[in-house]
N, C-alpha and C positions, 0 to 999 in steps of 0.2 A: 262741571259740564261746560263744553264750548259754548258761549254765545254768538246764537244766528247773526249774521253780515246782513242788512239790507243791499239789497243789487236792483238799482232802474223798477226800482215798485216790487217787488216781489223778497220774498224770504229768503236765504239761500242755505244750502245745507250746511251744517257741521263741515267740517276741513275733512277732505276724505283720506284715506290711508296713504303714508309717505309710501312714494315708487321707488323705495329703494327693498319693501320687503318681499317675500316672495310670492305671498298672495296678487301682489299689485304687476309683480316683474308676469306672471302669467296670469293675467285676467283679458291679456287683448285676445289669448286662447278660446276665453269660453266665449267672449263675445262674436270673434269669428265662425267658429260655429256653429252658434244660434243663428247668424246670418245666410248660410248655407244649407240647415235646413231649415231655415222657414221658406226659403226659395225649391228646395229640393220637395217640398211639399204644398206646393202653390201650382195648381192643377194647370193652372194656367199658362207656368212658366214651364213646365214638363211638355203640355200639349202644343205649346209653341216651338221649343227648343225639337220635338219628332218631325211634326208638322213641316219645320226648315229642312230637317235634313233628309226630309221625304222630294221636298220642293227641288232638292240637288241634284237627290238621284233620277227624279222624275226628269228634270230638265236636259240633265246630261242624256240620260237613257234615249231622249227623244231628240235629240240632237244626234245622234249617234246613229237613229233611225232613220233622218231624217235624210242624213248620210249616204246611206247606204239602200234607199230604196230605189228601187228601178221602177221607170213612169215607163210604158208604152203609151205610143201612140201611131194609128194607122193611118199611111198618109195615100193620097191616090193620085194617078195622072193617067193621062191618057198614054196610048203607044207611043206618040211623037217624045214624053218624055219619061219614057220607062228608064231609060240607058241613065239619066241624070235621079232618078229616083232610087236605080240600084245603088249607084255611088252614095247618096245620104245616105244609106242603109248600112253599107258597110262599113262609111265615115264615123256613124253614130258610135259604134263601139269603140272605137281607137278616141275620139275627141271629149264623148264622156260616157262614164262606163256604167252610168245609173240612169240613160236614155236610151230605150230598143225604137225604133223606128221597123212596125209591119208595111210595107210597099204592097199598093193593090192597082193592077190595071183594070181602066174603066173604057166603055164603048169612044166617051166624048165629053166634052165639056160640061154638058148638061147631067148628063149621069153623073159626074164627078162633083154638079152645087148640088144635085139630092141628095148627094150620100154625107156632105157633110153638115148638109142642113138637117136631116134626119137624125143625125147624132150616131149614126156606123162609120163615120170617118171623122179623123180630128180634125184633118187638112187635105189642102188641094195644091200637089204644087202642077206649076202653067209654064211654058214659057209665053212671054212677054216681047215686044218687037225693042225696049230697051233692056232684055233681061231677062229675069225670072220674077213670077210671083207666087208667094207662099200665102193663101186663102185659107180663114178659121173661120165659125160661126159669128158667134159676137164677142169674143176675147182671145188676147195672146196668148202664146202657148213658147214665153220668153228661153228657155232650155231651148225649146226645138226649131226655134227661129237661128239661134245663136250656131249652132250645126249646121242645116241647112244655109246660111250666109258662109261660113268658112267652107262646108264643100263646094256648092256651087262656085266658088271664088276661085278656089286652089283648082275646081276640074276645069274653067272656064280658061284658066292663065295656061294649064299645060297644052288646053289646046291650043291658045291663037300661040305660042311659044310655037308649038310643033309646024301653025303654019308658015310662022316665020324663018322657022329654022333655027330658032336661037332656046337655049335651053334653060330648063325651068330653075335649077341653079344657077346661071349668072341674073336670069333675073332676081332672083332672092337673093343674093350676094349683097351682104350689110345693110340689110333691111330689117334684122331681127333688130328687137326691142328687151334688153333685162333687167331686171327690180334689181337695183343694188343701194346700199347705204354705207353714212362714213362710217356709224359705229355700230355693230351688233349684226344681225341679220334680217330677212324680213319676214320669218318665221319666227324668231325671238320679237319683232317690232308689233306681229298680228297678237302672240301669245298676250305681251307686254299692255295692252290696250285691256283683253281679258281679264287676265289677275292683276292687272293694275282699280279695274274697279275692283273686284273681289274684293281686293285689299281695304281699301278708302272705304267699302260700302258694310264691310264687317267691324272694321274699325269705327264708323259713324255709328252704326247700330249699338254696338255692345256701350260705349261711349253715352250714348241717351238712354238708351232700356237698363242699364245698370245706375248709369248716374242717379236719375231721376227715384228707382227703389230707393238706393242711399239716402239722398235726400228726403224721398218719403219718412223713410224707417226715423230720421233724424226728427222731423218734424213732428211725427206722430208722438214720438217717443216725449217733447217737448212742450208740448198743446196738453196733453194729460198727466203733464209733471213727474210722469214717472222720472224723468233722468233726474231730476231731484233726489229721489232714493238711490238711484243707479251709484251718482256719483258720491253718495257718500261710504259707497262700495269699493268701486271703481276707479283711479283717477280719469280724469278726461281724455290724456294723451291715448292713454291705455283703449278707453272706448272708441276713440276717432281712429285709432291701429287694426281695431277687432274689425270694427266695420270695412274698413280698406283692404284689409287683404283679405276676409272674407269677399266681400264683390269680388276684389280680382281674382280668386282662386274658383268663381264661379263663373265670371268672364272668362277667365284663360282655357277652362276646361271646356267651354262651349266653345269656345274657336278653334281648338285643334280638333275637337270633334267633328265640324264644319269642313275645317280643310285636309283633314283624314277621309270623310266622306269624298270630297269633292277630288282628291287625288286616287281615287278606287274608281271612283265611275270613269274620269280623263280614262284610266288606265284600259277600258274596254271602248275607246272611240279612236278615231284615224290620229288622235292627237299625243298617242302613249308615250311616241318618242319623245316628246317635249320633257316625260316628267323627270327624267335625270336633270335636266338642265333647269328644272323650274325648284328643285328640292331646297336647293341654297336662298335663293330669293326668301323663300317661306320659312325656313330657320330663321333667317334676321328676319322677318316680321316677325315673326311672334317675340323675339328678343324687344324690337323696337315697338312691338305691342303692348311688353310689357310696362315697362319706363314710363309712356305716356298713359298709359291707362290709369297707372299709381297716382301720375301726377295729375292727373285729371279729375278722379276718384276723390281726392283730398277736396280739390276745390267743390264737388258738388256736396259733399258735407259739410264745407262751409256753407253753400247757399240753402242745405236746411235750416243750419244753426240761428243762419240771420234773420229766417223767414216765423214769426208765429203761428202762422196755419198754411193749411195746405193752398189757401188763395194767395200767399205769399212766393210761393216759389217761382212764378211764371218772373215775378219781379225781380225775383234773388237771383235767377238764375240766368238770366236772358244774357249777360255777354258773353257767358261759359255756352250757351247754346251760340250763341254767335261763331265761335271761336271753334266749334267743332262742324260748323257748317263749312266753316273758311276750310276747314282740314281736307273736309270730304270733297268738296270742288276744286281747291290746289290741287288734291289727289291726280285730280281728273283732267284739269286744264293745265297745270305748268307743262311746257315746254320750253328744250333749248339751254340757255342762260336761265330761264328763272327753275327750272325744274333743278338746275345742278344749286343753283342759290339756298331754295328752300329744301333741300335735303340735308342742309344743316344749319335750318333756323329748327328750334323746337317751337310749339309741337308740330309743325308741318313734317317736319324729318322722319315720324311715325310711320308714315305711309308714302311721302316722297320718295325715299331712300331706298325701300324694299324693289318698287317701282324704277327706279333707275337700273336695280340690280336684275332684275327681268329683263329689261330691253338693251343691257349694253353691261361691256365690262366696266367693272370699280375699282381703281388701287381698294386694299385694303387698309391702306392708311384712313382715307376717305371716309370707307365705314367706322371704322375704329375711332376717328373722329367728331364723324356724327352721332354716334351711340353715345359719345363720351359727353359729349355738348348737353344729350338730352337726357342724361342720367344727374350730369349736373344741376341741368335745369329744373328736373322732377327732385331732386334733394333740398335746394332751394327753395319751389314751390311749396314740399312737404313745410320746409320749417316754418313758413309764413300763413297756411290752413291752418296749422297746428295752432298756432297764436289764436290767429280768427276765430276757431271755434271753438278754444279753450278759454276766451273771453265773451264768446256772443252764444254761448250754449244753455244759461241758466240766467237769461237777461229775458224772463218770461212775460213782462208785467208790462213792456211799453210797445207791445206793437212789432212792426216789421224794423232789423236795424240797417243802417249802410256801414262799409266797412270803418269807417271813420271814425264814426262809435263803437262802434265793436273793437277797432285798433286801442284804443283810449280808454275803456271801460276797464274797470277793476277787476280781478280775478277773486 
């Protein structure tokens, strides 16, 4: 019979089965698995997971409403300016088509502050000896100020135009004003802001609510020595495989679920056209989703390995929390030079890159490149986790370790 290794104070088990045979070549199987449904059956991660994609639909749905309602408001003046009253009125439809404006004539001035002090009128428009004035109770009524200033404007110019004789076309003559950019559009630049959080903020999320399980399950797993038995089943590589790509296969399926929801409901607001052109973007996310996820996943089963109880992990894990904060706000803030820079540092490139590809065209070299950068970089990562917590995973007996130790410790 093998004799037990002392390892950092504690027993360690018998030498577990060489991973060359076939029990050991599929055991990250069963451990995958296991990690999929104990989450698939965790009330909590089911009622979260509807919960979200109720929040999508809810959101989008009322955005879409929000859209598309039509505000009336009835405004009154007296006869002296009914003529400029009919023009809002007809203005309102052509300028925005979700404001009705009802025109009411009043005896006089005073009838016209009752009515809308009473609350049967919204407004009061006047003329004024510099103008016009548009009169509310006690608040604006910002839509129907913003119409009323452009008709009043454009009906005030054709007039003194006509007294002058000069017409309302050479006065407008290259006075227009239009949004234009060097790269991209500015419907791609409005969308790009959109799914550029989306991006950052589902990748943040999945990144800490997955991480942090992992590491749970790892800790847990550690604290009651069960992986003591595990690995004399199991090798470790084999275990730190089951756990990783279990998360990620339950991460990944929560995120296309996410943005399969949220490309159903776009599809029913003013914003439909957008989603041929947003489909591409979202394939390379989830590609560049993938990659750092893995590589990210690794590192937070290292910061269970290292940690012996659950008070250990705020410790273990805090530069990996660091590090996906940085993700989530580069996400957010790079512009310019540094947005093209960190599109191919990893793991910024995650969510950088998808993000560029929303707001502007990419060689596909570029992509091809940054995907290649960060897939390297997540295969490197892996080999160096792998170490870490096939060293610092049955070091039960002294407490919280740093990588140092854990680098250095015997297997």
């Amino acid at each position: 019979m093998t004799a037990p290794t002392r390892i950092s104070g504690t027993t360690a088990p018998p030498v577990s089965p060489a991973e060359g045979t076939e029990p050991a070549r599929q055991a990250w199987r069963v451990v995958a698995l296991r990690e999929v449904m104990v989450k698939l059956t965790d009330k909590s991660f089911v009622i979260s997971t509807l919960a979200t994609v109720a929040l999508i639909t809810g959101l989008t749905v009322l955005q879409a409403f929000l859209a598309t309602r039509t505000e009336t408001y009835t405004v009154v003046a007296t006869s002296s300016a009914s003529t400029m009253l009919d023009a809002v009125r007809a203005g309102a439809s052509t300028l925005d088509d979700t404001v009705v404006v009802e025109p009411r004539t009043v005896p006089d001035d005073a009838a016209a502050r009752a009515a809308v002090l009473d609350g049967s009128a919204d407004a009061w428009l006047a003329r004024a000896d510099d103008g016009w004035v548009l009169t509310t109770d006690s608040e604006p009524h910002q839509d129907l100020e913003s119409i009323v200033q452009q008709v009043v404007s454009d009906t005030t110019v054709q007039e003194n135009a006509a007294r002058t004789g000069v017409s309302v076309a050479d006065l407008e003559r290259g006075s227009q004003v239009r949004a234009a950019l060097l790269q991209g559009d500015v419907d791609h630049a409005m969308a790009g802001e959109v799914v550029g959080f989306a991006f950052a903020f589902l990748f943040y999320m999945a990144s800490l609510v997955f991480g942090y399980t992992l590491a749970g399950s790892v800790i847990e797993e550690k604290q009651s020595r069960i992986v003591e038995i595990i690995a004399t089943k199991i090798p470790t590589r084999q275990l730190l495989a089951g756990k990783v790509i279990g998360n990620t296969a339950l991460a990944m399926s929560q995120l296309v679920l996410y943005l399969a929801v949220g490309l159903i409901a776009v599809s029913f607001t003013e914003f439909s056209s957008l989603i041929p052109s947003l489909t591409g973007p979202i394939v390379w996310f989830v590609a560049f989703f993938l990659a750092g996820f893995v590589m990210l996943a690794c590192l937070w089963a290292v910061a269970g390995s290292l940690a012996s109880r659950n008070e250990d992990l705020q410790s273990t894990s805090g530069p990996l929390t660091i590090v996906v904060l940085a993700v989530f706000f580069g996400g957010l803030l790079f512009e310019g030079s540094w947005q093209v820079v960190a599109s191919f540092v990893p793991p910024f490139s995650c969510v950088v890159m998808p993000i560029r590809l929303v707001q502007q065209d990419v060689p596909w070299w570029q992509i091809g490149l940054s995907l290649a950068g960060l897939v390297v970089t997540a295969a490197l990562t892996i080999r160096l986790g792998e170490r870490l917590y096939r060293r610092s995973l049955l070091q039960t007996g002294g407490g919280r370790l740093s990588m140092r130790q854990a680098w250095g410790a015997d297997t």
